[in-house]
C-alpha positions as a printed Julia matrix, in Angstrom:
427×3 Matrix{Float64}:
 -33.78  -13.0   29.3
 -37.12  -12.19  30.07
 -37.1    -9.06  28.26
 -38.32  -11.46  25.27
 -39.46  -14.44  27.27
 -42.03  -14.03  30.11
 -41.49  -17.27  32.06
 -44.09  -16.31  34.45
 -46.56  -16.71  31.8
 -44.74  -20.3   30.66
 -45.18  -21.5   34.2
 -48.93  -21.37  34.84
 -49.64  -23.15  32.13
 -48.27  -26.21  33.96
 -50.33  -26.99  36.82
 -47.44  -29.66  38.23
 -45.14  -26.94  39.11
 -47.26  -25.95  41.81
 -46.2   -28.96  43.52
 -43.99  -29.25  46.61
 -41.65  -32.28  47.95
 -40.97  -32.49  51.92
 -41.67  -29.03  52.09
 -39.23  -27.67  48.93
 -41.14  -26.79  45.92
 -40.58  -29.26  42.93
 -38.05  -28.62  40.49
 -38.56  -30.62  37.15
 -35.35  -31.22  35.89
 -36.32  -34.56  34.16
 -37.45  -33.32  30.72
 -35.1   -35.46  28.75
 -36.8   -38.48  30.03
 -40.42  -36.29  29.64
 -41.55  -32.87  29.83
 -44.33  -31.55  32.03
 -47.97  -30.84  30.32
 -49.52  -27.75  29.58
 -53.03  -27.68  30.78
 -54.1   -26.58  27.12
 -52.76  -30.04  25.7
 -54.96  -31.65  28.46
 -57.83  -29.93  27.76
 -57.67  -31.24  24.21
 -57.31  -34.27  24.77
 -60.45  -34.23  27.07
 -62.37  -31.83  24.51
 -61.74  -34.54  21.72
 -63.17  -37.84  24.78
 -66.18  -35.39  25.7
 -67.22  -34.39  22.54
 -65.99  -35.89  19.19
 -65.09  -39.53  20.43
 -65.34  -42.43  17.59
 -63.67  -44.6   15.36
 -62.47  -43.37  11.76
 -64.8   -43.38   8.5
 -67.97  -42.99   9.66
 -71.04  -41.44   8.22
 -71.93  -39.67  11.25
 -70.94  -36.62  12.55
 -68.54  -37.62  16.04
 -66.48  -39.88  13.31
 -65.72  -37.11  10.57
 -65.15  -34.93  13.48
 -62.55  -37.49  14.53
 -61.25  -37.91  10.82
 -60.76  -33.72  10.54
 -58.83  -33.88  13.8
 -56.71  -36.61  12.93
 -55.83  -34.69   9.6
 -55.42  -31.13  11.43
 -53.35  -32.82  13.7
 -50.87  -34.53  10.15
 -50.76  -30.97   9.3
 -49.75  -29.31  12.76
 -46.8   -31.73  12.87
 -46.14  -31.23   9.03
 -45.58  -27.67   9.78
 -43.09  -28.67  13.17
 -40.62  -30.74  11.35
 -41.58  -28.64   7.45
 -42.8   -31.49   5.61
 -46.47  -32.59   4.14
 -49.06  -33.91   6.16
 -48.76  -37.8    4.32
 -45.34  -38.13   5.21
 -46.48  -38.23   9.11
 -47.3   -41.28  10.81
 -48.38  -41.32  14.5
 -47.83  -44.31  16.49
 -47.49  -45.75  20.1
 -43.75  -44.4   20.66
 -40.85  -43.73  18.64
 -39.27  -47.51  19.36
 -42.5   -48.88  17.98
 -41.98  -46.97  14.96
 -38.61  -47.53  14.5
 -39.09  -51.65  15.24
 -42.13  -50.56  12.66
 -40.3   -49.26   9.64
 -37.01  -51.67  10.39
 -39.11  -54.51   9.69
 -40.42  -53.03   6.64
 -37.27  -52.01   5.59
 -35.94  -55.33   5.94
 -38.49  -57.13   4.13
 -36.55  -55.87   0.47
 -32.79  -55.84   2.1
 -30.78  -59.56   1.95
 -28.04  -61.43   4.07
 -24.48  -59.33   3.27
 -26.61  -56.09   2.97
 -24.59  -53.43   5.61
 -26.32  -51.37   8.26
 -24.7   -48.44  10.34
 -25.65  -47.65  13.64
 -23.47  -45.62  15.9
 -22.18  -46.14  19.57
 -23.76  -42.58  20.33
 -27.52  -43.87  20.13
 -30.77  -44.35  22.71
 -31.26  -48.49  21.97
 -34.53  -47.4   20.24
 -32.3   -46.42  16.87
 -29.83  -49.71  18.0
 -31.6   -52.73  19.1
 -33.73  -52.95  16.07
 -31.02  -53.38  13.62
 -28.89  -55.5   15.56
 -31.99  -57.8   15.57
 -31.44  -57.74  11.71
 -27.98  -59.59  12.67
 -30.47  -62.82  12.57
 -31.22  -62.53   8.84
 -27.73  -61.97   7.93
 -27.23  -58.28   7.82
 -24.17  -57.03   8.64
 -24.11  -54.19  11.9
 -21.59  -51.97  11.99
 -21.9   -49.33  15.21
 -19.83  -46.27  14.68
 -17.36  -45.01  17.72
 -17.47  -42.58  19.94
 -14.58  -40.29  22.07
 -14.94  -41.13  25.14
 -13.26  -37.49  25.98
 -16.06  -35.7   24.13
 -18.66  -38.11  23.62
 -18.83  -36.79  19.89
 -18.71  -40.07  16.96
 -15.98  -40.62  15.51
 -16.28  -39.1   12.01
 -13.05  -41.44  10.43
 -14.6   -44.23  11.52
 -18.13  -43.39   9.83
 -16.89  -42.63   7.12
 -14.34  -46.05   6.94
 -17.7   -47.99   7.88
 -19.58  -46.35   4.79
 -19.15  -48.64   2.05
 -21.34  -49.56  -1.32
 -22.43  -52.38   0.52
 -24.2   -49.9    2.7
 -28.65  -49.72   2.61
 -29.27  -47.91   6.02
 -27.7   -45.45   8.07
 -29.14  -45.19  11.62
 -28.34  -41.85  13.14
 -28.3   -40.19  16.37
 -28.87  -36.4   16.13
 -28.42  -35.37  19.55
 -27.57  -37.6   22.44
 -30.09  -38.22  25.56
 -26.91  -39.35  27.42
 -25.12  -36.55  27.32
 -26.25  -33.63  25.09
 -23.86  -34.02  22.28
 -25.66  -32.67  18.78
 -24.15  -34.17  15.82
 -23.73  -32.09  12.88
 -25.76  -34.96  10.53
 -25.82  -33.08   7.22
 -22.55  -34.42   6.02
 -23.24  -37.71   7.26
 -26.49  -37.9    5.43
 -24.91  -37.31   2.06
 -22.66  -39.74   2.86
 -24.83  -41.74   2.93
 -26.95  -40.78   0.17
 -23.38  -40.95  -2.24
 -23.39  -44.91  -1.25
 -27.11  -45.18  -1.94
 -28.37  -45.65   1.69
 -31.5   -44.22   3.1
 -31.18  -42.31   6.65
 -33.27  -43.06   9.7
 -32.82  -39.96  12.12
 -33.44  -40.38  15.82
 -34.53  -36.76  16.4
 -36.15  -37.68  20.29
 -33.37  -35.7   22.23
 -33.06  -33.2   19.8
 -36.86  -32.07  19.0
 -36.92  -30.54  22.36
 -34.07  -28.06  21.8
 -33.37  -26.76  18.61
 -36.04  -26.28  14.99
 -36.28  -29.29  13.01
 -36.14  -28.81   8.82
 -36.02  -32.55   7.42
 -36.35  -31.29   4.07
 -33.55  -28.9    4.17
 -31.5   -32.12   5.36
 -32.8   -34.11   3.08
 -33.35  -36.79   6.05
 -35.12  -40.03   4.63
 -37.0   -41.02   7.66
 -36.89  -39.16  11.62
 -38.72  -40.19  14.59
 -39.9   -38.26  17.19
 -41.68  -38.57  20.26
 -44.43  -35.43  21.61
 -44.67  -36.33  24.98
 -40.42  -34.73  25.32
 -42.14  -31.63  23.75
 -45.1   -31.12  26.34
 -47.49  -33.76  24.52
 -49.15  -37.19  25.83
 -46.55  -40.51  25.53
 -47.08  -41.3   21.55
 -44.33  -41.01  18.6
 -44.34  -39.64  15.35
 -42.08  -40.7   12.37
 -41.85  -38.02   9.31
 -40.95  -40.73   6.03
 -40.56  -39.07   2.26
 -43.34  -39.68   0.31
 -41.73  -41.69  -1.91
 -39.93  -43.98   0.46
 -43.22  -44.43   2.05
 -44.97  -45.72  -0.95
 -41.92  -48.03  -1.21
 -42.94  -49.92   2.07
 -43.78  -52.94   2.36
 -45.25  -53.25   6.02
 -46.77  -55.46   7.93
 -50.59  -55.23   9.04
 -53.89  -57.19   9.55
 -55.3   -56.76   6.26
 -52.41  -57.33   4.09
 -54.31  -56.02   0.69
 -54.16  -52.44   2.53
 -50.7   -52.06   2.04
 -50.02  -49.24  -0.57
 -51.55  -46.12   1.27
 -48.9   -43.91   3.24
 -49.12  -42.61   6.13
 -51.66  -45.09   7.14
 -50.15  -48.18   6.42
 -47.67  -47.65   9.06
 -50.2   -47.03  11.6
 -51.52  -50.09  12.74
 -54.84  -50.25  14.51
 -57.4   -47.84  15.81
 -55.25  -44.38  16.14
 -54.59  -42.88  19.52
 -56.85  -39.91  18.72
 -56.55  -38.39  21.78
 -53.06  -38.48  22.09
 -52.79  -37.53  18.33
 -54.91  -34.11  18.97
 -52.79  -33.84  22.33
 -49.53  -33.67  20.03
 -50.47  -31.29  17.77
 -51.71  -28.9   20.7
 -48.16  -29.67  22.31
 -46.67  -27.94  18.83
 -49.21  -25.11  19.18
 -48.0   -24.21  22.56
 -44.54  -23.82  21.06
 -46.07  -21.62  17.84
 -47.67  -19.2   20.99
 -44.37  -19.26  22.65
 -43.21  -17.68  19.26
 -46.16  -15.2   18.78
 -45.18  -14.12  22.69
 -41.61  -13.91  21.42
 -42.13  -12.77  17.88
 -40.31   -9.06  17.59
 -37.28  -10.56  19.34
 -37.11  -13.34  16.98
 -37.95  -10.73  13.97
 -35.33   -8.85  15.62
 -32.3   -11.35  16.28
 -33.02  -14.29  13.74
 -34.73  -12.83  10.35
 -32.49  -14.38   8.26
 -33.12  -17.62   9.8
 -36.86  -17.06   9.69
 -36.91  -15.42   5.92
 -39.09  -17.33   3.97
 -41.56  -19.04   6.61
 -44.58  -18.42   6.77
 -47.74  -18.85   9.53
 -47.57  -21.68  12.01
 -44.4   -22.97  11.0
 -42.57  -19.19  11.02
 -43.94  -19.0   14.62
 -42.95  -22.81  15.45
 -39.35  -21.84  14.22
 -39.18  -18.94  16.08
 -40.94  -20.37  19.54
 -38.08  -22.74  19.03
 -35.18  -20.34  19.2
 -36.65  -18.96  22.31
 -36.58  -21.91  23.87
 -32.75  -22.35  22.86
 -32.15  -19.02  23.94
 -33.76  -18.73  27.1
 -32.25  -22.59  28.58
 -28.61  -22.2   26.94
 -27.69  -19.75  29.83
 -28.82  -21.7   32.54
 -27.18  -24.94  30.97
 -24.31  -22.9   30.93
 -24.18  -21.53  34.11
 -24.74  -25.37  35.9
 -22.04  -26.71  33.91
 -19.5   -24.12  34.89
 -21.02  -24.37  38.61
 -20.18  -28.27  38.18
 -16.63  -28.27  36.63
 -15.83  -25.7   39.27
 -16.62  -28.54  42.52
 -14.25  -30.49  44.11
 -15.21  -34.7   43.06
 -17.99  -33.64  40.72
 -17.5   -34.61  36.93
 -19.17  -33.3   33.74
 -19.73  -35.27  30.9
 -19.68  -34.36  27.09
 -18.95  -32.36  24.59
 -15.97  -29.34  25.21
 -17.38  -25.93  25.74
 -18.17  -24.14  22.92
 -19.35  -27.46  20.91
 -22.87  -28.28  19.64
 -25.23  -29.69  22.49
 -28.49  -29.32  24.18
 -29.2   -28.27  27.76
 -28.54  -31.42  29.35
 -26.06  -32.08  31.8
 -24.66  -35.06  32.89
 -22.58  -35.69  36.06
 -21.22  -37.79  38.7
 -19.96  -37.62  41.82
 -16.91  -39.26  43.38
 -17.62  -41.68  45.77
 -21.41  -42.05  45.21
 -23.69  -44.06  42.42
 -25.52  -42.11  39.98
 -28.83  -43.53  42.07
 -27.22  -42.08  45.38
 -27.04  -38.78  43.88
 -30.53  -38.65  42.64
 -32.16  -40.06  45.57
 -30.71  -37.06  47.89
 -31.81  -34.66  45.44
 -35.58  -35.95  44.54
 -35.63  -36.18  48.52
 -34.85  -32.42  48.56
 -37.53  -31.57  45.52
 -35.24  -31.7   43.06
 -36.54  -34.61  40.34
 -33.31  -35.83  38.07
 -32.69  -39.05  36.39
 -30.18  -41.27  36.81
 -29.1   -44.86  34.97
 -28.34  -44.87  30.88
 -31.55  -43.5   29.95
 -31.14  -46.66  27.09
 -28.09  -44.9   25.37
 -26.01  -48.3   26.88
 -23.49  -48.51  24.88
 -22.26  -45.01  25.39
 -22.95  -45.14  29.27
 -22.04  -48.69  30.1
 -19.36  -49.31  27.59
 -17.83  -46.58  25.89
 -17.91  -44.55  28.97
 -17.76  -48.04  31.4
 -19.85  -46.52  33.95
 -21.94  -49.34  34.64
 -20.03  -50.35  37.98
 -21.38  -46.48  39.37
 -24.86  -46.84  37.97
 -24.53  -44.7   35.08
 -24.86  -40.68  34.97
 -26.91  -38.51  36.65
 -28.44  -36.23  34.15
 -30.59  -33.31  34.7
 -32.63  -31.42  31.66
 -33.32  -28.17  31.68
 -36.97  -27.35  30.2
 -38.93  -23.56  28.92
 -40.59  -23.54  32.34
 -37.59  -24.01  34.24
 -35.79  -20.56  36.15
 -32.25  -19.55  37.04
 -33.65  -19.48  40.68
 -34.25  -23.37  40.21
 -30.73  -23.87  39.19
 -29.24  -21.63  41.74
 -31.06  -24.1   44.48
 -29.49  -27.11  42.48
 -26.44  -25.71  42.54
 -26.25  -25.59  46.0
 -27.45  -28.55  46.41
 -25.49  -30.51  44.78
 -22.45  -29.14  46.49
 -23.91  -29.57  49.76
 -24.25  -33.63  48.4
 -20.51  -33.35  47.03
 -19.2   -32.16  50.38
 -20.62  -35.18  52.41
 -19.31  -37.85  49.94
């Protein structure tokens, strides 16, 4: 692995590795709920407080400093998901944008008008919808197999009716890894006449994002699971954007995408700490670029500049964490009372692994191993319907899930491992 990827050089770029817990050196293993920072992103985020701090418009020179940024930053995360730099729209996290453009959405849908959801999904793609329930929309959630945790695709497709205006889609699952193959699903939709919102938060992490190539309607994202501050992004079409009928203070300023979804002073900062975020990625790509020439041209063919080295900085990333996500899931399903949830072998998913011990609580199990250095997360992580119900794990507290991340080594999961049997043993 690190004939292409120099980990070493990933690694001190994150000054919170250096940390230690009751003498064990920390082990992040929380990135689904968060990655750790790159002192670069930081250091941008202080650059733009120091030195070009102001509001928007101004005639001076800190505010069109501030304006460039802000624009810079529309086309950095253009060039991460391939789209143009008006059909991005920052905001405070991707459930405020999705409560955001749900709301908007709803202003030109009516009572009988069908919305699909799916049993597979964080609450931020849910809960807005079922909200709708109020105004007379009808919510239909779409199942999921409890054996594999993958949707059911019969029942989508049964739920998918002319009746149907939105289509609220999980791409891959923060629960339990499971990637959805959404291209079909999204011209199902599309046949019917329904838009697509794509909850892309678990996903953006892990694998290259092309929502033009998909054809998605809207996605939302959020930086801050991709080395960036706590913000979100949402990518819209142009053209469903300038549909929108949102809601803001000055009502009259309603016809301008992308700022009419962004209500409010901007989180500059955080907005020129996001884009940085996809620039480390990009240099993971320039560090990795004859492998990726090498073992993915066809997949790169075409791209050009920031967003062939984005692409390719992703595929590293896959590359390098599918191994290790492999070898702890084998470890796992090879332990006496341990239990791995998911998708089968060989099936689409991301480097998260979800487990649980016989005999303990999801908490239980977490507690022992953040006391030993080891930081996982435990609970439903907000995908509650898949944890609590379709999986009916509430009684044990949920899963325990651990997220494997660019900095993170096989050494690390070699130490988990172990001690997670040693936890196992004593239960």
């Amino acid at each position: 692995m690190e004939l292409f990827y120099d980990v070493k050089k990933i690694r001190s770029q994150f000054p919170a590795l250096n940390r230690k817990v009751n003498g064990n050196p920390a082990i992040y293993l929380d990135g689904p709920g968060g990655t750790q920072v790159p002192k670069r992103v930081v250091d941008k985020m202080t650059d733009y407080l120091f030195y070009h701090n102001a509001n928007a418009h101004g005639h001076f020179a800190t505010s069109r400093e501030c304006d460039a940024l802000h624009e810079a930053a529309r086309e950095t995360m253009a060039d991460f998901l391939n789209c143009y730099a008006e059909e991005i729209v920052f905001g405070d996290s991707s459930t405020t944008n999705n409560l955001m453009l749900t709301f908007a959405l709803a202003r030109n849908m009516k009572a009988g008008d069908e919305v699909i959801i799916t049993d597979l999904d964080h609450e931020s793609n849910r809960s807005p919808w079922r909200h709708m329930e109020e105004r007379g929309f009808v919510i239909k959630s779409v199942k999921v197999n409890p054996d594999t945790c993958q949707l059911d695709l019969n029942d989508y497709r049964e739920k998918l009716t002319d009746k149907t205006k939105i289509v609220a889609l999980n791409w891959a699952s923060n629960g339990v890894g499971t990637i959805t193959d959404i291209k079909p699903l999204i011209d199902g939709a599309h046949n019917k006449g329904a838009l697509t919102i794509i909850d892309a938060v678990h996903y953006a992490p892990h694998r290259p994002i092309d929502v033009k190539a998909l054809d998605i309607d809207f996605l939302v994202c959020s930086p801050y699971k991709f080395f960036g501050p706590h913000m979100g992004v949402l990518y819209g079409k142009a053209e469903e954007l300038k549909k929108l009928e949102t809601y803001r203070v000055l009502v009259e300023g309603n016809t301008q995408p992308p700022e009419k979804l962004e209500t409010g002073t901007p989180q500059f900062e955080s907005i020129c700490g996001s884009a940085e975020a996809v620039e480390f990625i990009a240099d993971i790509g320039h560090d990795c670029e004859a492998w990726a020439e090498r073992e993915h041209s066809e997949t790169l063919a075409g791209l050009k500049g920031r967003r062939w080295y984005i692409v390719a900085g992703m595929l590293a990333i896959e590359e390098y964490e599918e191994p290790m996500a492999k070898k702890l899931r084998k470890a796992l399903m090879q332990m006496d009372k341990v239990k791995v949830f998911g998708p089968p072998e060989g099936e689409p998913r991301t480097s998260t692994v979800s487990f649980l011990i016989e005999g303990l609580r999801a908490g239980e199990v977490a507690r022992a191993m953040g006391d030993q250095g080891i930081f996982v997360w435990s609970g439903h992580y907000y995908a509650k319907e898949l944890i609590n119900e379709v999986l009916n794990l509430k009684s044990v507290g949920g899963l325990v899930r651990i997220g494997l991340a660019p900095y993170n080594t096989e050494e690390e999961i070699d130490r988990t491992i172990e001690v997670i049997k040693e936890i196992a043993s004593k239960a």
